[in-house]
N, CA, C and O atoms as a MOPAC input file, in Angstrom:
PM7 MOZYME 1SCF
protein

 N      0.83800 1    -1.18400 1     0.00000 1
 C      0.00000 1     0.00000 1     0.00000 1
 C      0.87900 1     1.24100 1     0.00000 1
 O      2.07600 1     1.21100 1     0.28600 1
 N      0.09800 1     2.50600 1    -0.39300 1
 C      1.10300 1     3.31700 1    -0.55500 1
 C      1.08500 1     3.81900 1     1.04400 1
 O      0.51500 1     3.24700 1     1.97300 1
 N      2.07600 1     5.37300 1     1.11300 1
 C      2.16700 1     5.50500 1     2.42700 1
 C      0.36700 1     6.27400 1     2.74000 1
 O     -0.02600 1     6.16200 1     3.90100 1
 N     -0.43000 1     6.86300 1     1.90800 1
 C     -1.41500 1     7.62100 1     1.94200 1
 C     -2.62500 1     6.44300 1     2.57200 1
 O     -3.39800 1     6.73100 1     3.48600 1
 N     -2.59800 1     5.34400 1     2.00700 1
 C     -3.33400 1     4.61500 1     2.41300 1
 C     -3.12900 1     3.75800 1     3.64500 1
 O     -3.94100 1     3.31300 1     4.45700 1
 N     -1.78100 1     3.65100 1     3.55000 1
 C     -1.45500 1     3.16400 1     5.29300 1
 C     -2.11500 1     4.09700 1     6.20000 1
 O     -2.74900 1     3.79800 1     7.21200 1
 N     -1.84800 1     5.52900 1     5.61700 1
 C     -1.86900 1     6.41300 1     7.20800 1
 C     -3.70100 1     7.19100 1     7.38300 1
 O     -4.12800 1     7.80400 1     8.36100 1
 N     -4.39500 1     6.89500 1     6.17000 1
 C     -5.53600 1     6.72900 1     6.09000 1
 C     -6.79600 1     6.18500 1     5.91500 1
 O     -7.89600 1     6.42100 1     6.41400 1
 N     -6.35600 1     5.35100 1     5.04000 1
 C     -7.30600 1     3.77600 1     4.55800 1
 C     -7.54600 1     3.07900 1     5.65900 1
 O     -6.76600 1     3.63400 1     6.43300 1
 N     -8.20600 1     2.05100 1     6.42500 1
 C     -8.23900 1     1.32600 1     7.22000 1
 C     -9.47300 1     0.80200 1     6.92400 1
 O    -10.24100 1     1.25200 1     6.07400 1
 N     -9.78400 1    -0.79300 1     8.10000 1
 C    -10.85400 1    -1.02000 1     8.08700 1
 C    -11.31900 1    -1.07900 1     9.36800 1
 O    -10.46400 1    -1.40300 1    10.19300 1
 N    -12.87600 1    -0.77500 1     9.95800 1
 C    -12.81100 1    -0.27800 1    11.33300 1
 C    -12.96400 1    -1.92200 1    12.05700 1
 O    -13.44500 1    -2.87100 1    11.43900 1
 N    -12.58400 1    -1.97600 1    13.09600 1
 C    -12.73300 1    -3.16700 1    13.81800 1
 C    -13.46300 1    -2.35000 1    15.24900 1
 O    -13.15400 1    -1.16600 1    15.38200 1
 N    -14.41100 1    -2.96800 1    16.29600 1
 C    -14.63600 1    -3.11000 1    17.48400 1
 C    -13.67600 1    -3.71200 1    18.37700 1
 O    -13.18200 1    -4.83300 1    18.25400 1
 N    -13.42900 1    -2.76500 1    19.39700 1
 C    -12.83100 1    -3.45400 1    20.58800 1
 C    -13.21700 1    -4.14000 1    21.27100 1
 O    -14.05500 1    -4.39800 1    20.40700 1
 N    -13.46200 1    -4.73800 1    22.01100 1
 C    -13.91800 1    -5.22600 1    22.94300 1
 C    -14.59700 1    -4.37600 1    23.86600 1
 O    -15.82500 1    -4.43500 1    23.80500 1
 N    -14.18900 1    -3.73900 1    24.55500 1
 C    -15.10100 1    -2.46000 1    24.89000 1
 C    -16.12800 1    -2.31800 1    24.13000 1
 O    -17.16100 1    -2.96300 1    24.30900 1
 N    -15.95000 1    -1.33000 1    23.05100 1
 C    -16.92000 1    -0.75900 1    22.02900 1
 C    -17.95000 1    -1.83500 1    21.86600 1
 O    -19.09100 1    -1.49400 1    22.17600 1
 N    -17.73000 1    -3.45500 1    21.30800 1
 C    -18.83000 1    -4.47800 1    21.30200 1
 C    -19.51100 1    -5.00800 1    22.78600 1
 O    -20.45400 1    -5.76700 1    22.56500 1
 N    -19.27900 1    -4.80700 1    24.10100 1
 C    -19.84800 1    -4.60800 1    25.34500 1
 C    -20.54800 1    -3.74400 1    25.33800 1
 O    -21.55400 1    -3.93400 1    26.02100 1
 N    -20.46500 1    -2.48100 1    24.67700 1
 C    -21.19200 1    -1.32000 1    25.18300 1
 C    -22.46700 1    -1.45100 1    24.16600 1
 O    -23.60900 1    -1.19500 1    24.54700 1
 N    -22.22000 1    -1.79400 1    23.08800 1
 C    -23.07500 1    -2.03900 1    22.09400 1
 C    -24.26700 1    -3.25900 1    22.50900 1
 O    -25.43600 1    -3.23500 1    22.12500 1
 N    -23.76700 1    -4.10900 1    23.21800 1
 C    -24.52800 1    -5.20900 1    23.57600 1
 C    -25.35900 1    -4.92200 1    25.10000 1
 O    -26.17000 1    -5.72200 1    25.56600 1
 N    -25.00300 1    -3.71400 1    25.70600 1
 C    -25.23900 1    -3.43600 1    27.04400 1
 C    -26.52800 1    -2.65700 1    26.28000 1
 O    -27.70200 1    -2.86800 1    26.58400 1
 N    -26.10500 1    -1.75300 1    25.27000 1
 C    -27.63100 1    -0.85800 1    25.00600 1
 C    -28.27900 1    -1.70000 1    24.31700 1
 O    -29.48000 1    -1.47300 1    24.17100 1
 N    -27.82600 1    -2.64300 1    23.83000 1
 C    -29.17000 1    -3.37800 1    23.04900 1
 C    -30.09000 1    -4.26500 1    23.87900 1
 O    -31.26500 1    -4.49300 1    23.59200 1
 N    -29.30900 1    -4.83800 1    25.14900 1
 C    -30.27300 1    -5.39400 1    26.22100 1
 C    -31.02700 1    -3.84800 1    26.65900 1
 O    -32.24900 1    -3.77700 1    26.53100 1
 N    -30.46800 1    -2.96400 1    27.03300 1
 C    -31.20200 1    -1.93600 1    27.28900 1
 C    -33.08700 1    -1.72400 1    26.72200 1
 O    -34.20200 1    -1.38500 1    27.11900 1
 N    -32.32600 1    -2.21900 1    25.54900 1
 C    -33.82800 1    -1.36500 1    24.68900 1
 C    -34.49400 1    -2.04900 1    24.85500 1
 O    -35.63800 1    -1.74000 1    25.18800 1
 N    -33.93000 1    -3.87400 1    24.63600 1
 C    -34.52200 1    -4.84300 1    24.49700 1
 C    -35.54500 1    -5.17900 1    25.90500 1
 O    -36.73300 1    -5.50100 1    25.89200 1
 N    -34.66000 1    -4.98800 1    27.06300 1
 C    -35.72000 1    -5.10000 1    28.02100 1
 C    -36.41500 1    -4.16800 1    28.83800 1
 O    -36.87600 1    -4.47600 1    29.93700 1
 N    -36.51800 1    -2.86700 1    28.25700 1
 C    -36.93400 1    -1.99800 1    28.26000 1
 C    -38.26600 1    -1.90800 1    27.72700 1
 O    -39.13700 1    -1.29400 1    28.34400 1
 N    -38.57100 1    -2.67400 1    26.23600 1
 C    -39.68600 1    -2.75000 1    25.23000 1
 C    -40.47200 1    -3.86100 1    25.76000 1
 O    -41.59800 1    -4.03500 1    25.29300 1
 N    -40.02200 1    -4.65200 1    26.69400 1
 C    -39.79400 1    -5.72600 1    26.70900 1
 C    -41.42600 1    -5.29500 1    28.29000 1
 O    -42.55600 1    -5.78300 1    28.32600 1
 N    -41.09100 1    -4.76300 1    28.80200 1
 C    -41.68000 1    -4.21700 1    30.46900 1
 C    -42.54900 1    -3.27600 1    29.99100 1
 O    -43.51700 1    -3.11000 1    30.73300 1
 N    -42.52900 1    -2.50800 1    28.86300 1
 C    -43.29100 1    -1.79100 1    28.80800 1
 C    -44.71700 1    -2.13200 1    27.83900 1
 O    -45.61700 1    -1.30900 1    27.67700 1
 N    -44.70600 1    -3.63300 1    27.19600 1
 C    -45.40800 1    -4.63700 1    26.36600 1
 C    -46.06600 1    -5.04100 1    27.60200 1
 O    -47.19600 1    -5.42400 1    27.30000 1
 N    -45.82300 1    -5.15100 1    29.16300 1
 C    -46.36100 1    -5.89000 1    29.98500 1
 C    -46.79700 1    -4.81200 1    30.77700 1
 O    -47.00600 1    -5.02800 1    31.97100 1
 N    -46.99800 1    -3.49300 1    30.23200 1
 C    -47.26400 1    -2.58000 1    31.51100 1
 C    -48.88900 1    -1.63100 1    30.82500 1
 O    -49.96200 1    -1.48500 1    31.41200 1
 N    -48.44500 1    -1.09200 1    29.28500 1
 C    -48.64400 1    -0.36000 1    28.45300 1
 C    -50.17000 1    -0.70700 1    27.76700 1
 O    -50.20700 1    -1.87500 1    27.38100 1
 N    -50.95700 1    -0.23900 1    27.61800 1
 C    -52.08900 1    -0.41700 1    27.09600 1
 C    -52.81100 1     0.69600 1    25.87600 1
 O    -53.99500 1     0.79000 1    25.55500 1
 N    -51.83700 1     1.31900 1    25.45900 1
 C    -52.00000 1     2.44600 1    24.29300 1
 C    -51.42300 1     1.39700 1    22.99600 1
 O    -50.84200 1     0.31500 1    22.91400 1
 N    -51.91800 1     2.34200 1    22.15500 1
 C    -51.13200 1     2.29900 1    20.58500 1
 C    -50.01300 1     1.72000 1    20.40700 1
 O    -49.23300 1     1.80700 1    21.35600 1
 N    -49.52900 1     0.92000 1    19.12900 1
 C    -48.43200 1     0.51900 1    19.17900 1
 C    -47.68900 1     1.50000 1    17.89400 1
 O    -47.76400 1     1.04700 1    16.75200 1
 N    -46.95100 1     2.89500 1    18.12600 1
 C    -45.91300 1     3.34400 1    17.35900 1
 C    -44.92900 1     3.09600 1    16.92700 1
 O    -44.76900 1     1.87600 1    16.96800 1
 N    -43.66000 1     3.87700 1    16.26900 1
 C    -42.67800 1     3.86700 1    15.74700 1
 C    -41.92100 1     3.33000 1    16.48200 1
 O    -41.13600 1     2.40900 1    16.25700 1
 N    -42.22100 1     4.14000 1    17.81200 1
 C    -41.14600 1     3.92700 1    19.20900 1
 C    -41.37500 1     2.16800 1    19.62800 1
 O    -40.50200 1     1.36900 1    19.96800 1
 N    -42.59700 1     1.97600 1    19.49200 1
 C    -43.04300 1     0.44400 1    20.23300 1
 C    -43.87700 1     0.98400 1    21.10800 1
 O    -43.78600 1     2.21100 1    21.13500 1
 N    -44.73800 1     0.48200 1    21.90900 1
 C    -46.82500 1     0.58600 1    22.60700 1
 C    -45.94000 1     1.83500 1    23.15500 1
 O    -44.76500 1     2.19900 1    23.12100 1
 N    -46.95600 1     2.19800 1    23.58200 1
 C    -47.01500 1     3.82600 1    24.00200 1
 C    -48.28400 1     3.73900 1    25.22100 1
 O    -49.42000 1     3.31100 1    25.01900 1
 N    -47.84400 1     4.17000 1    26.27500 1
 C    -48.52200 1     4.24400 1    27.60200 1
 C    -50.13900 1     5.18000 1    27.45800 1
 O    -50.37900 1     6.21800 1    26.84200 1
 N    -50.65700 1     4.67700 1    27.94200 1
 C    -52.05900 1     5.32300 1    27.99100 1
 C    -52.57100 1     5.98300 1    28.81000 1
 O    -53.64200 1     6.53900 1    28.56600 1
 N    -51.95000 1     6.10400 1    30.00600 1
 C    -52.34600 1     6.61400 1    31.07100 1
 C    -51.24000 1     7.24500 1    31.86300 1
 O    -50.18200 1     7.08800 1    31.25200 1
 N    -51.02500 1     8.09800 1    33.32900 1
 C    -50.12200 1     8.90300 1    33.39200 1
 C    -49.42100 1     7.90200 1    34.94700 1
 O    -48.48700 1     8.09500 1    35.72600 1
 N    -50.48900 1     6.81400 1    34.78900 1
 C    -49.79400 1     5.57800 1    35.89800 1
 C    -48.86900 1     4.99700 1    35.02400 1
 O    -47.75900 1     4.73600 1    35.48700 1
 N    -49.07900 1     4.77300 1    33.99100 1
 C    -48.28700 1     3.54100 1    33.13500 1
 C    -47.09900 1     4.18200 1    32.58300 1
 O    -46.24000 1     3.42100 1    32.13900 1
 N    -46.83600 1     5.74200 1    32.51400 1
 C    -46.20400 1     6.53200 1    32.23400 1
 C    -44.95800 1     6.59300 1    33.10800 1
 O    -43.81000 1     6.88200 1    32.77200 1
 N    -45.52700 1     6.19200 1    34.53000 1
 C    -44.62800 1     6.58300 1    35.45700 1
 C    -43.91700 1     5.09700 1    35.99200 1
 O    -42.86300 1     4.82200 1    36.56700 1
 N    -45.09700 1     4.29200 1    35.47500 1
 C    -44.21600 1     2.75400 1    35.66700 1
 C    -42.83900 1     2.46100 1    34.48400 1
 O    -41.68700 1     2.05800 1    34.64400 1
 N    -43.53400 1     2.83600 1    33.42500 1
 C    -42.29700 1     2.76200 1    32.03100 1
 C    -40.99100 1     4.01700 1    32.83300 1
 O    -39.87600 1     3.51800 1    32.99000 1
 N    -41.11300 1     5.14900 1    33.17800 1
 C    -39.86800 1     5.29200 1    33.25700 1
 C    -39.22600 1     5.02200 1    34.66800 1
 O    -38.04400 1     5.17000 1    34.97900 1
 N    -40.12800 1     4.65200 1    35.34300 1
 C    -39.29500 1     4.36000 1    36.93400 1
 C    -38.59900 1     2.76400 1    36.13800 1
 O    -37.41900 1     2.56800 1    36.42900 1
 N    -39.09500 1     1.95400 1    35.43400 1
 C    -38.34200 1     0.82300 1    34.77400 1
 C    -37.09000 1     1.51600 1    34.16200 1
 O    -35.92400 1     1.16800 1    34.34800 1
 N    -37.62200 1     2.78800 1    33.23000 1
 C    -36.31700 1     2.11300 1    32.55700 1
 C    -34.62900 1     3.37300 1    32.91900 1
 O    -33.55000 1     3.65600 1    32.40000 1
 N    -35.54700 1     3.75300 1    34.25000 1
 C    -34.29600 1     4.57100 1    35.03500 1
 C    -33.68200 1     3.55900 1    36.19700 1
 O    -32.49200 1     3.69900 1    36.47800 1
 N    -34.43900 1     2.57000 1    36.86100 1
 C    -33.52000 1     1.21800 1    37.37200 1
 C    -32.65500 1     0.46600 1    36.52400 1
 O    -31.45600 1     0.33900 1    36.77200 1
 N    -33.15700 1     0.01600 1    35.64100 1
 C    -32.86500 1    -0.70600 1    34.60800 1
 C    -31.39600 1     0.06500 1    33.70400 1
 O    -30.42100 1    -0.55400 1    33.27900 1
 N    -31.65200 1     1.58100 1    33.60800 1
 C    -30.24200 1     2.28800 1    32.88100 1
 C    -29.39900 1     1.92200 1    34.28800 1
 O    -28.42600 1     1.21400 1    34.02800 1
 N    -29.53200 1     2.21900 1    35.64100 1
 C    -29.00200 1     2.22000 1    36.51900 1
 C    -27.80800 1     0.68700 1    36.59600 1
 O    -26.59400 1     0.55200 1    36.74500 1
 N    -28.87400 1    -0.15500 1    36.41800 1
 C    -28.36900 1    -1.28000 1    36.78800 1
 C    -27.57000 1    -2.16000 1    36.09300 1
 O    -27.00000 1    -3.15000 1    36.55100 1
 N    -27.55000 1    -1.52600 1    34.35900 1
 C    -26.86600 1    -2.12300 1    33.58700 1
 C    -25.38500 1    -1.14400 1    33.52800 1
 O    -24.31500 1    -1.56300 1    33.08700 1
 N    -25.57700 1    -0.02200 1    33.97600 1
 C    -24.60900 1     0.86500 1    33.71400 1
 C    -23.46100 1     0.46100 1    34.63300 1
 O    -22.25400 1     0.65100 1    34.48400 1
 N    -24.13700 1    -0.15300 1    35.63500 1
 C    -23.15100 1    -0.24200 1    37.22900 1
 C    -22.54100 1    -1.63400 1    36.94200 1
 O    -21.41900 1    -2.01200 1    37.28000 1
 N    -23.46600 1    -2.32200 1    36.26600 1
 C    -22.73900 1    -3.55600 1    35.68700 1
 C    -21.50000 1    -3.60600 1    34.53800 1
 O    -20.83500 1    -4.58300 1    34.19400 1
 N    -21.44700 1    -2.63200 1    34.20900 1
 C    -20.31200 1    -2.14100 1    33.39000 1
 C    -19.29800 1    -1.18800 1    33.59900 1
 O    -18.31400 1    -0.94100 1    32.90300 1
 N    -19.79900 1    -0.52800 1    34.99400 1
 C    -18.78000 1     0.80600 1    35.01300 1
 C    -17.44500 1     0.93400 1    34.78200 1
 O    -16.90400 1     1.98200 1    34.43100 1
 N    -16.73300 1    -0.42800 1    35.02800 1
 C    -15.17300 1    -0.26200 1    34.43500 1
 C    -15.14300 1    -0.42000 1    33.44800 1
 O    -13.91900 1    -0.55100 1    33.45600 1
 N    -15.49700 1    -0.61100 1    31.98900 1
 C    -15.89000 1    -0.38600 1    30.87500 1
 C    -16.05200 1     0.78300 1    30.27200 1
 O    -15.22700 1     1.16500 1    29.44100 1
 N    -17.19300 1     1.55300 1    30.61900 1
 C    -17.72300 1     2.81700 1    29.76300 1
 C    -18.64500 1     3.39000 1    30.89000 1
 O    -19.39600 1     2.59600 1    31.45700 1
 N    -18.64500 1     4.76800 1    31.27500 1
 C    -19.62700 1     5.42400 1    31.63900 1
 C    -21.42900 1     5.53000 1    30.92000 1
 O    -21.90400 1     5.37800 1    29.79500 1
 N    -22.06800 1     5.91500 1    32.46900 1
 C    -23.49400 1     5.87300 1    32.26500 1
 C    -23.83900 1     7.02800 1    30.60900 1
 O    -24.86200 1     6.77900 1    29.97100 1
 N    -23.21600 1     7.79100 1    30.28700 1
 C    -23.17800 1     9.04500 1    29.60400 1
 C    -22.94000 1     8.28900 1    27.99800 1
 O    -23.36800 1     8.52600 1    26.86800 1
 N    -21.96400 1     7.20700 1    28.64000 1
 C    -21.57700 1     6.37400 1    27.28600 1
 C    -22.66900 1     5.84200 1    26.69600 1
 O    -22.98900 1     6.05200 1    25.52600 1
 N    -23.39200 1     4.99900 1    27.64700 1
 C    -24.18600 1     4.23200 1    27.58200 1
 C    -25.37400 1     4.55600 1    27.05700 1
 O    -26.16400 1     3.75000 1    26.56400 1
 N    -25.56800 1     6.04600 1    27.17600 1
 C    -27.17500 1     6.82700 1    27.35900 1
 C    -26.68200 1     6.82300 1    25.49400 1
 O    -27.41500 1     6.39000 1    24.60500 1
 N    -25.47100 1     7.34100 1    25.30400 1
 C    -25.46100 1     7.67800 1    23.68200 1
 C    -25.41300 1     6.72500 1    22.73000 1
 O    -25.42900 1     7.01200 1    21.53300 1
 N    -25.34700 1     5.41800 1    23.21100 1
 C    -25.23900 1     3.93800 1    22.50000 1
 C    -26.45700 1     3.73200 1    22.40800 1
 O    -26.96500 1     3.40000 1    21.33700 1
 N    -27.32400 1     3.93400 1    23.80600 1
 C    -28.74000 1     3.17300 1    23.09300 1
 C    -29.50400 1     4.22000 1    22.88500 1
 O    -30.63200 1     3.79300 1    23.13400 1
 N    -29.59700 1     5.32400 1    22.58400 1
 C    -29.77600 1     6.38600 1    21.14700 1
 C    -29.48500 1     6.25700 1    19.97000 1
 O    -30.26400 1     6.82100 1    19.20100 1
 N    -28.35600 1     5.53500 1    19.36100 1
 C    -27.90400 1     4.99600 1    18.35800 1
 C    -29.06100 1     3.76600 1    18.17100 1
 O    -29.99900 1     3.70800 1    17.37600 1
 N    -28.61100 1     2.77400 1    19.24900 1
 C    -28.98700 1     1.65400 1    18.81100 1
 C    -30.70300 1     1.59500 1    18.49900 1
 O    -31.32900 1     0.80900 1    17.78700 1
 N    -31.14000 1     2.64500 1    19.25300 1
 C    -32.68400 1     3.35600 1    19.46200 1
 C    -33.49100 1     3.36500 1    18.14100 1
 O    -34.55900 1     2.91000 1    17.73100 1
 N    -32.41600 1     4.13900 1    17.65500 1
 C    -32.45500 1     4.76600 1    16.25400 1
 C    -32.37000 1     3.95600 1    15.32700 1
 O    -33.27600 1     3.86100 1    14.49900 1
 N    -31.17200 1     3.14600 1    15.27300 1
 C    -31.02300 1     2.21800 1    13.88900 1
 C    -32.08300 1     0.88600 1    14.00300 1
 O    -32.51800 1     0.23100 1    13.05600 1
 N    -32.42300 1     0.64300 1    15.76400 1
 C    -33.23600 1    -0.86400 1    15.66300 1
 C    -32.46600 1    -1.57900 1    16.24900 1
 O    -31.32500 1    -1.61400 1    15.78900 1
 N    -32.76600 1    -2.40700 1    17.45800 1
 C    -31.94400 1    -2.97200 1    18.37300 1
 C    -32.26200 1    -4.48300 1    17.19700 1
 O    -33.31400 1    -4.64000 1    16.57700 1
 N    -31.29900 1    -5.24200 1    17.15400 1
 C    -31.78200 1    -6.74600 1    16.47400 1
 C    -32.71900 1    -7.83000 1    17.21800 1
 O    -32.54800 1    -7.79600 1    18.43700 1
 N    -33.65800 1    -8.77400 1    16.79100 1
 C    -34.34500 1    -9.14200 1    17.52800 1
 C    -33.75400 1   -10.63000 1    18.31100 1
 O    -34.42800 1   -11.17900 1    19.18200 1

């Protein structure tokens, strides 16, 4: 290769880290959607069911503020909670796999 493509070309690989953190927000979402299918009695949107009431509102996020809590602490030598919040925004976004 020339020197231009050594010092720019690449192909991206995951660290180990980076594929933990990725797999931490995808349980995130996953059991997140997951509690709120068993809580939720509205519409089913873009997002996934949507709460109907301002009880079920407050059950979905008291879940899924334990739940960020508890996966975050399970990882903290890894990646921060801040990390974590911006992974499963990503992963939010593109579609956690099923």
């Amino acid at each position: 290769m020339s020197g231009f493509a050594n010092q720019y070309l690449c192909t991206f690989r995951q660290t180990p880290a980076e594929a933990e953190l990725r797999q931490a927000a995808e349980r995130y979402v996953r059991e997140a959607e997951t509690y709120d299918r068993t809580v939720c009695t509205g519409p089913i949107g873009k997002d996934g069911i949507l709460p109907a009431t301002l009880r079920e509102l407050a059950l979905v996020n008291r879940n899924a503020h334990s739940l960020l809590t508890r996966i975050a602490g399970e990882h903290a030598h890894l990646f921060s909670r801040s990390e974590l919040l911006r992974e499963i925004g990503r992963v939010d976004r593109l579609g956690a796999p099923a």
